[in-house]
N, C-alpha and C positions, 0 to 999 in steps of 0.2 A: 120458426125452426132454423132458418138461415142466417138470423144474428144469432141464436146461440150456437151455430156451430162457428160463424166468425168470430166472435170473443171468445170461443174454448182454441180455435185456433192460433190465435192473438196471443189466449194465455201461456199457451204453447211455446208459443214461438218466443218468449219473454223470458220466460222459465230458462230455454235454451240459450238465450243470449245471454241470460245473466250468468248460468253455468259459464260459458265459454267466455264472459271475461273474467270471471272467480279463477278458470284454470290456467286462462295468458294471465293474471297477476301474482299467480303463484309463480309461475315460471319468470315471469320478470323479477319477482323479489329474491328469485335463486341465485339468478343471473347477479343483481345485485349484489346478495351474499357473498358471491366467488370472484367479483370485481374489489369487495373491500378488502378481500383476505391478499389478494395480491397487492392493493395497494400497501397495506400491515406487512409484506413480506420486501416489498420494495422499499420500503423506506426504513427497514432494520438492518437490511443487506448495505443501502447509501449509508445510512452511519457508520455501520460497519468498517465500511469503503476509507470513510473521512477519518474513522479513527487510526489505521492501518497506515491512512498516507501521512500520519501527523507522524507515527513513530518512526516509519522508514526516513523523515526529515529529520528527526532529533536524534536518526545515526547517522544519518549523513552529515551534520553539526560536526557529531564526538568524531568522526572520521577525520572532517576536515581540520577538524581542533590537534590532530595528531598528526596530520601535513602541516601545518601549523609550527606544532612544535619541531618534531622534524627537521624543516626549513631551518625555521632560527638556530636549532644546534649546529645545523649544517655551515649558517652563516658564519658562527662564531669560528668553527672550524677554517675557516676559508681564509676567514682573518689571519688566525693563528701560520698557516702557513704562508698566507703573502708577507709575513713578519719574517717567517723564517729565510724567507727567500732572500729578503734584502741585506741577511748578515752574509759574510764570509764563509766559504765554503770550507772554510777550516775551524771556523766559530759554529758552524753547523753541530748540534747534538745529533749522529745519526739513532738513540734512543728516543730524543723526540721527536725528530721526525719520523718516526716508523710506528709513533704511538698517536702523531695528530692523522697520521694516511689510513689508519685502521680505524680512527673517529671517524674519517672521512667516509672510507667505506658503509661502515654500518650506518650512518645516520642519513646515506643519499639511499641505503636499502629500506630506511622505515618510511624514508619521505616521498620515495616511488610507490612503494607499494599501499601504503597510504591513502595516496592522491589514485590511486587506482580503485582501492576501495570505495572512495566516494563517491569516485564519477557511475561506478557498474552500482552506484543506486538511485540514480537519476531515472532506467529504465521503469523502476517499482512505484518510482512515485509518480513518474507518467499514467501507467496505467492503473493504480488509486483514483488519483483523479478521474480518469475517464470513467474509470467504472462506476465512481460517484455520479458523474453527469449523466451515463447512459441510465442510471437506475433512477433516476431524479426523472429523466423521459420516461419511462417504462411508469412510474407513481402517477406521472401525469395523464399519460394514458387512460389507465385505469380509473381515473379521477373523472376522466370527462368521458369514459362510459358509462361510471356511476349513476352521472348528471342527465346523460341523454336515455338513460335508462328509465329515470325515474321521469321523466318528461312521456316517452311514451305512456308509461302507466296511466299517466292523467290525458292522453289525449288519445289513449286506445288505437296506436298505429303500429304494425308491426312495421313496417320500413325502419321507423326510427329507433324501433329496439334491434333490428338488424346491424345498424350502425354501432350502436355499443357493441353487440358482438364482438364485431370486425375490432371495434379499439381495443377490447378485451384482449383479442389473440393478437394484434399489433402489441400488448405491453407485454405478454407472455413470450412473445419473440423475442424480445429486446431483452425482458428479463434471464430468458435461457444464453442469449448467445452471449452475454456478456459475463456471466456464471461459468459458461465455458473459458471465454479469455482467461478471465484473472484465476482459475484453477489450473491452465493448463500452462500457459507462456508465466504468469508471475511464477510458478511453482520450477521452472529454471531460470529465472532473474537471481529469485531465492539461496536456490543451489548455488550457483556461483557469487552469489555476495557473502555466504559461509566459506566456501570454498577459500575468496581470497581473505575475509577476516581472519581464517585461521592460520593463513602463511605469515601473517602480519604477527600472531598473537606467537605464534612458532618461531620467527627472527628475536623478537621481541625478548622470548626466552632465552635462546639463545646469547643473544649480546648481554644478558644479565649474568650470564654462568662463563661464557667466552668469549667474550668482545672484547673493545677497550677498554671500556668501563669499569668491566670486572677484573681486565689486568691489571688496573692500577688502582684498587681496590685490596688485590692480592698481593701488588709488591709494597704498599702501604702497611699491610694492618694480615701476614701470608695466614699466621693461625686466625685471624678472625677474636680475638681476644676484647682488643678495641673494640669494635664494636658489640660485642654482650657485653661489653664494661657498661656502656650508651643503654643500651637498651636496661639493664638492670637499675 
């Protein structure tokens, strides 16, 4: 009577263990599920990150391509007047001279402002990058939660599914705070790199309709005839 009540309790107790790791494997395999979704969320966000900082670099190029040019009109201007400088001040054309100082003007207002717009995108591409690398940690994270996750399954410890926990919410930290940065600081990097493109793209108009450019433009060709002749 006393071994069958010890093998019914045995069976028992069996029964009970195998329930209780069928229910810690379920829960590690949850755990696991919501470690991969973050890794998938983490590493859509870094691409994301890297695509964003390629194009903020390929205006900051076109930016500096227009300090660029800028510069060099500016140079030839500069030229122009240390020419004018070394004739006679009675050989002086006061119409050209009052036509190269208006080139002057405008072409040191596109090449300031300009070299201003590229540098206020140096901030975006800073933080691009970092937010690549921080989400790059945060995948990793979750990667070697995954790993220690699936280690306790097979070696039936809760400590060490403990640990992935912790790494879990160590990647979800990293992943929120960094989610916070680049929405909230790049989101006035942003604004003010519009901000000055648009004063750039507003002179820009400008000296096409009243600058230099367009004065002599205007006392060339005043109805504009010439040029629909060209274009036709």
């Amino acid at each position: 009577m006393d071994v069958e009540t010890n093998l019914h309790h045995l069976h028992h107790a069996t029964k009970e263990h195998e329930s209780e790791n069928l229910l810690n494997n379920k829960i590690v395999g949850l755990s696991i599920g919501i470690l991969a979704v973050i890794v998938a969320v983490t590493a859509a966000l870094g691409s994301s990150q890297r695509d964003k900082m390629t194009q903020a670099m390929i205006r900051q190029s076109q930016a500096i391509a227009k300090e660029a040019s800028g510069s060099a009109k500016l140079r030839s201007v500069l030229i122009e007047l240390e020419r004018l400088t070394t004739l006679p001040k009675d050989n002086r054309s006061e119409h050209e001279v009052r036509d190269q100082l208006r080139f002057y003007s405008d072409y040191l207002g596109e090449r300031n402002i300009s070299k201003e717009w590229a540098e206020s995108m140096d901030p975006s591409i800073e933080i691009h990058l970092k937010a690549t690398e921080d989400y790059d940690t945060a995948q990793l994270l979750a990667e070697m939660g995954i790993a220690i996750a699936s280690l306790s399954m097979l070696i039936h410890n809760r400590k060490v599914w403990y640990l992935s926990l912790v790494l879990g919410a160590l990647s979800m930290l990293q992943l929120s705070k960094t989610s916070y940065i680049v929405h909230h600081e790049n989101t006035v990097i942003e604004k003010k790199i519009s901000e000055i493109g648009k004063r750039y793209e507003d002179l820009r108009e400008k000296h096409e309709h009243n600058g230099a450019d367009a004065a002599i433009i205007k006392e060339l060709d005043p109805t504009g005839s010439i040029l629909r002749s060209m274009e036709n």
